[in-house]
N, C-alpha and C positions, 0 to 999 in steps of 0.2 A: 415152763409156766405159760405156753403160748397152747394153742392150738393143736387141729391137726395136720395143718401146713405149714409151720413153723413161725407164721405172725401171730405177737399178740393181741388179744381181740379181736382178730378176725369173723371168730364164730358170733362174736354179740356185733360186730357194726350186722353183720348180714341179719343177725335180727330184727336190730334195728331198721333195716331196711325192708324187709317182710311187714313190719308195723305200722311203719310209712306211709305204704299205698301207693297209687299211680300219682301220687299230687307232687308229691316232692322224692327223688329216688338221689340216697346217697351216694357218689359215686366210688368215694376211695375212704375207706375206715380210718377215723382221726391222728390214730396210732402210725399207720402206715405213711401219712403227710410229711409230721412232726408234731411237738411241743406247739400251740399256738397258731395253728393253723385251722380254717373252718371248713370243714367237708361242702363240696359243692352238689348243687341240688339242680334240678333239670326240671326245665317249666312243666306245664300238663300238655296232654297227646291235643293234637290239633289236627284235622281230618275228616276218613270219614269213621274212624277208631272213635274219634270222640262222638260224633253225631250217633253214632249207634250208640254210646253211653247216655250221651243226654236223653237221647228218642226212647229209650225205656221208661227214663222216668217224667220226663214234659210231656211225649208225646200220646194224646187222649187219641180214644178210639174216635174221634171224628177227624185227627190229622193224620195217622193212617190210615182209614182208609179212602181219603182225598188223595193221600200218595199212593195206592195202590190204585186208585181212577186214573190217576194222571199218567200210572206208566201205562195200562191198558189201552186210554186212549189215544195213547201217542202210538201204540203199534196198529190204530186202526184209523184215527185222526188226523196224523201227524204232530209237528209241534205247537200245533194252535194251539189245543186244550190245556197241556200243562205248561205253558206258557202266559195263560191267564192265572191259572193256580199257582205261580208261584209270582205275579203279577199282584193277585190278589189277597195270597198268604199275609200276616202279618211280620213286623221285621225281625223281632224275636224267637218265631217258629222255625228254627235253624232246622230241626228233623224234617218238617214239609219243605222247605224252601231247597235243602239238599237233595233231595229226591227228586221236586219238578226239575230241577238242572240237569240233573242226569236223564230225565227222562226227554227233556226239551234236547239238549246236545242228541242222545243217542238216536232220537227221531231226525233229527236236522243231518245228521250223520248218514243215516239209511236212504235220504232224501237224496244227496248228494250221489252216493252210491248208486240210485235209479239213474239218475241223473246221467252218470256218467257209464250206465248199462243200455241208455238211449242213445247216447253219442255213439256209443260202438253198436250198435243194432243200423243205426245211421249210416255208418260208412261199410258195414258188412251188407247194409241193402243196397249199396251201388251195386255190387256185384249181382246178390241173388236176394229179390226182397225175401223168400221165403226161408233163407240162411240166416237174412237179418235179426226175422222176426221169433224165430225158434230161439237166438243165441243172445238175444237181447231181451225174451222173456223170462229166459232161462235164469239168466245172470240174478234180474231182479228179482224174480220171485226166490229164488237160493236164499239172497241176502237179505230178506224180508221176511222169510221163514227162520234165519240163524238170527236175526235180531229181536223176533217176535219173543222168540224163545228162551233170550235173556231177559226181556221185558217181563215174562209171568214172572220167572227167578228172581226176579230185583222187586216183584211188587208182592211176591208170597214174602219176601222176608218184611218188607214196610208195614207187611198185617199185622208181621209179629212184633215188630220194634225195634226193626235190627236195617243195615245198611249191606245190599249189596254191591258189587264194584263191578260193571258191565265192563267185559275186555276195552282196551283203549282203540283197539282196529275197530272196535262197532260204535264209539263210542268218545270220539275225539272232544277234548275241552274244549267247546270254541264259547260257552259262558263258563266264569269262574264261580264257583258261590261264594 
């Protein structure tokens, strides 16, 4: 009288669970607990899982594509620009406000990286300035080409309403949203 696993009700909790949805996900079928026990339920996704659900449906085409400015110009501005936009943002626009973050971190990130492509251009110019300046162009321009190039990818999907996750090496938290 049970299933095809040998619990009863197994097949209808997992229906029940199918019915559900992402809001409340039941973890263990009533049956399987006991008599008088209440199936436990697991909050909603928090993230950036969630901000691409919410950003489908809050987010108007004028907050994408301020998110898609904001990563562009942070690969050619720095983190000024979407650091005003999300300055600017209101406190509700979680889709825009998730996005300048990432765009501001992964910029301020790339920064650092020059930054620290200079310091070694710096001590390889004691030796030979023209070692320096080859291997300290080199460095930065790499990593400003490999960052450029997540930044279209994270800002073609903000077109559409969706969250990309720029690697964490390019792209360090240093603001949280």
């Amino acid at each position: 009288m049970g299933s095809e696993s040998g619990r009863p009700g197994q097949a209808h909790a997992k229906r029940r669970q199918h019915a559900a949805g992402p809001r409340s996900i039941t973890a263990t079928p009533r049956a399987a607990i006991g008599p008088g026990t209440a199936p436990v339920s697991v909050p909603a996704q928090r993230g950036p899982a969630a901000v691409e659900a919410r950003g489908r449906k809050e987010a108007g085409a004028g907050a994408r594509a301020a998110a898609a400015c904001g990563y562009l110009l942070a690969g050619v501005l720095s983190f000024v620009p979407p650091a005003m936009i999300c300055l600017l943002s209101r406190r509700d626009a979680a889709f825009l406000r998730a996005h300048s973050i990432q765009a501001v971190n992964a910029a301020f990130t790339t920064l650092l990286y020059a930054l620290s492509g200079a310091i070694l251009a710096g001590i390889l110019a004691l030796d030979s300035l023209r070692l320096g300046l080859q291997v300290g162009a080199t460095a930065v321009m790499f990593c400003w080409l490999v960052t450029f190039g997540y930044l279209i990818a994270a800002a073609c999907a903000a077109v559409r309403g969706r969250f990309y996750q720029i690697p964490r090496c390019l792209c360090a938290d240093l603001i949280k949203p």
